[in-house]
C-alpha positions, 0 to 999 in steps of 0.5 A, a space after each residue: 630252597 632254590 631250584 639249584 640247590 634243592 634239599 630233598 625230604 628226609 628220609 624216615 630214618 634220618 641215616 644213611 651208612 656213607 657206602 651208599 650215600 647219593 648227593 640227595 640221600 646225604 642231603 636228606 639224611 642232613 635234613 633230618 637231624 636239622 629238623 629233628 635235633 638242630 631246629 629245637 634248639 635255634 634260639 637256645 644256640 643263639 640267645 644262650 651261646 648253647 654249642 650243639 655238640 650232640 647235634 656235631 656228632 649226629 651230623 657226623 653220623 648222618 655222613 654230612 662231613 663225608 662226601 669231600 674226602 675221597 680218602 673217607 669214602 668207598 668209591 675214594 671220590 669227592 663230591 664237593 657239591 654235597 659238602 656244600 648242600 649239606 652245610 647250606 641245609 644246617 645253615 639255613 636253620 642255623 649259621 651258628 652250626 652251619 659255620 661249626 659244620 664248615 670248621 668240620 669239613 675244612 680240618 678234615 679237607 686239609 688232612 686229605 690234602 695232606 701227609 699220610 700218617 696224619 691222614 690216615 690217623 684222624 681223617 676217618 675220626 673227622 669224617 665221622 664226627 667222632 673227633 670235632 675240629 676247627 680250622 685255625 686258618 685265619 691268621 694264616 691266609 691274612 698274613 699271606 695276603 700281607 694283612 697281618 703277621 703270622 702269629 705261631 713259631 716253631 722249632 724243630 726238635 727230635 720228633 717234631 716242633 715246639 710251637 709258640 705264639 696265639 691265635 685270638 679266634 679260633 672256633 668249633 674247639 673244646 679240650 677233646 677237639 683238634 685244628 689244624 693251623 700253619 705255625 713259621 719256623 724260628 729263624 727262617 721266616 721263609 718256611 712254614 709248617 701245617 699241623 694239626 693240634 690236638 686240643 690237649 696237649 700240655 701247654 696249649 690253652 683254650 681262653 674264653 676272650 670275648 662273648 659274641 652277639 652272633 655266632 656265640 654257640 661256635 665254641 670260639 676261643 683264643 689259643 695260648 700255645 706255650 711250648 706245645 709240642 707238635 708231634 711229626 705224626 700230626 704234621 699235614 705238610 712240611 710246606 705250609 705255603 705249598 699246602 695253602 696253594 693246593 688247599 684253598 680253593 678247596 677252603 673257600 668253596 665251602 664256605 659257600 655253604 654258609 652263605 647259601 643257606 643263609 640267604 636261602 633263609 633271608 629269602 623264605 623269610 621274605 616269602 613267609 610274610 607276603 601273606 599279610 603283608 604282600 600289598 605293600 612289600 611289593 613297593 620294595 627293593 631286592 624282592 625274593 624272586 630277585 634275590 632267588 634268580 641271583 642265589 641260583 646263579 650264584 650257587 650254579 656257577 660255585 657247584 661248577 667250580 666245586 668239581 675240580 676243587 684241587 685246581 690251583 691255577 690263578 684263574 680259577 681262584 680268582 672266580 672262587 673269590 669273586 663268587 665268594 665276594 658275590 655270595 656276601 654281599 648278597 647275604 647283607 642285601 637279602 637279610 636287609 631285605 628279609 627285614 625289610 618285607 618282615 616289619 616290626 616283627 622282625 624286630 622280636 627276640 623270636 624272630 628268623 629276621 633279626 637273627 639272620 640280620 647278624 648272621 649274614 654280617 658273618 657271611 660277609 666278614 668270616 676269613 676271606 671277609 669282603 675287605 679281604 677279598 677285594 684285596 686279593 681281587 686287586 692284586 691278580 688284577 694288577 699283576 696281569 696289567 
């Protein structure tokens, strides 16, 4: 990995307790399971659609979905650079669990973002990996950019809602797992609520709705919500479009995770076939000491911005968005490249190029995709004119 996001050895155990976690040990500790857990079983994630749960709960253990929470840790402070070193570690081995790591993190980060009683419920659960979840976010943040209508409606009962309504895409979920996600209230459009759903619940329904040629072992389903009942308790905030503002800075800086480690794989790709191959790669296009100059820059501006992830200002989100929009594209050139440097071998069902070829698309079209995020870009520009 780069200079700027660098991923110490592991240690001999592979286990850090949370209480006395540095940045490095956490990062080790992630490295560890990669290594010893996640790397043998790569090709069976990608080719067989295998979701490493068991891989999930080591990660847990290891303290990877921890260091963002303040309210999961001892000394109550975040450190989101952690967060994302630690998900760019699993995701240079592997973006499929990279991106169920990012799902993790992103449900635990909006219940500390959120009410009390959900907080204090199923932070720690989450925090530890006990309890898995996703975020189904998606529908959420395109409808508020006017992309697409939101898809969930909800009625205030006695003790809560009863929500209606599907989400076509929701991941990192199984029946014993929980998402948190923003459903409208009936008869009132104007007002939103966050709630966390357990996976559960009567009438909500997991539906295998389409097979994936990347990205299959991220237990990506469609969600049937036929009046499911969502208890106050689970309620993240009774302002969904409050909540949205104050979380998605938060949201979208660990997203950079996904892409770090998968450009950083495109590159050490690259680097690996200079061996054989040097005397004529060096005629090509985004050579790796290029795309690792653009990588460190990148990832030194996001660890930046990642501490003060609970600013909400416009300017502020719009460098988010920018470096994210820079961050995807640079994930195409860079397995494009890998490919490139790689040749005919790269085309084998074994080989790290291909795979991170379709990985990368991922970086590049998962919510806020490139399209998205030059939407979003254009309207702050054009509000400011």
């Amino acid at each position: 990995m780069s200079a700027a996001i660098q991923i110490p050895e592991p240690t001999a155990a592979g286990r850090i307790p949370p209480a006395v976690q540095t940045a490095d040990e956490l990062v080790a500790a992630t490295r560890a399971v990669v290594e010893h857990e996640l790397a043998p079983l790569t090709a069976r994630i990608d080719t067989e659609g295998l979701y490493p749960k068991t891989v999930m709960h080591s990660l847990g253990a290891a303290g990877a979905f921890r260091p963002h929470l303040p309210d999961a840790r001892p000394d109550g402070r975040h450190d989101f650079g952690a967060a994302i070193r630690a998900m760019a570690a699993v995701s240079h081995e592997c973006l499929s669990t990279g991106f169920a790591t990012w799902c993790q993190d992103t449900c635990a980060w909006y219940l500390q973002m959120g009410e009390a009683e959900a907080r204090d419920l199923w932070l720690e659960q989450l925090a530890s990996g006990r309890v898995l979840g996703g975020t189904g976010m998606s529908n959420t943040m395109k409808a508020f950019s006017g992309i697409e209508d939101l898809r969930l409606t909800g009625e205030r009962v006695d003790g809560g809602y009863i929500v209606n309504g599907s989400l076509p895409w929701v991941s990192n979920l199984g029946v014993d797992h929980v998402f948190g996600s923003l459903f409208t209230l009936s008869g009132d459009t104007n007002r939103t609520v966050m709630a966390l759903v357990d996976c559960s619940s009567p009438g909500f329904t997991l539906r295998q709705s389409a097979h994936f040629v990347a990205l299959e072992g991220t237990r990506t389903f469609a969600c049937l919500f036929d009046n499911v009942f969502i208890p106050d308790a689970h309620v993240i905030d009774h302002d969904g479009a409050g909540f949205l503002r104050r979380a998605r800075a938060g949201l979208v800086l660990l997203q950079f995770g996904m892409g770090a480690g998968n450009i950083q794989g495109c590159i050490d790709v690259c680097r690996g076939a200079e061996t054989l191959l040097g005397h004529v790669n060096q005629f090509l296009d985004d050579r790796p000491d290029e795309l690792q100059e653009e990588l460190d820059d990148i990832v030194e501006a996001v660890l930046t911005l990642a501490e003060t992830p609970y600013e909400t200002s416009e300017d502020f989100f719009r460098e988010i968005l920018q470096l994210r929009l820079a961050a995807g594209e640079l994930a195409l050139r860079a397995s494009q490249s890998a490919m490139l440097h790689t040749g005919a071998k790269g085309y084998l069902s074994s080989a790290p190029a291909q795979r991170k070829l379709r990985e990368s698309y991922f970086v590049a079209i998962v919510t806020p995709a490139t399209k998205h995020l030059r939407k979003e870009l254009a309207r702050i520009e054009a509000e400011e004119a």
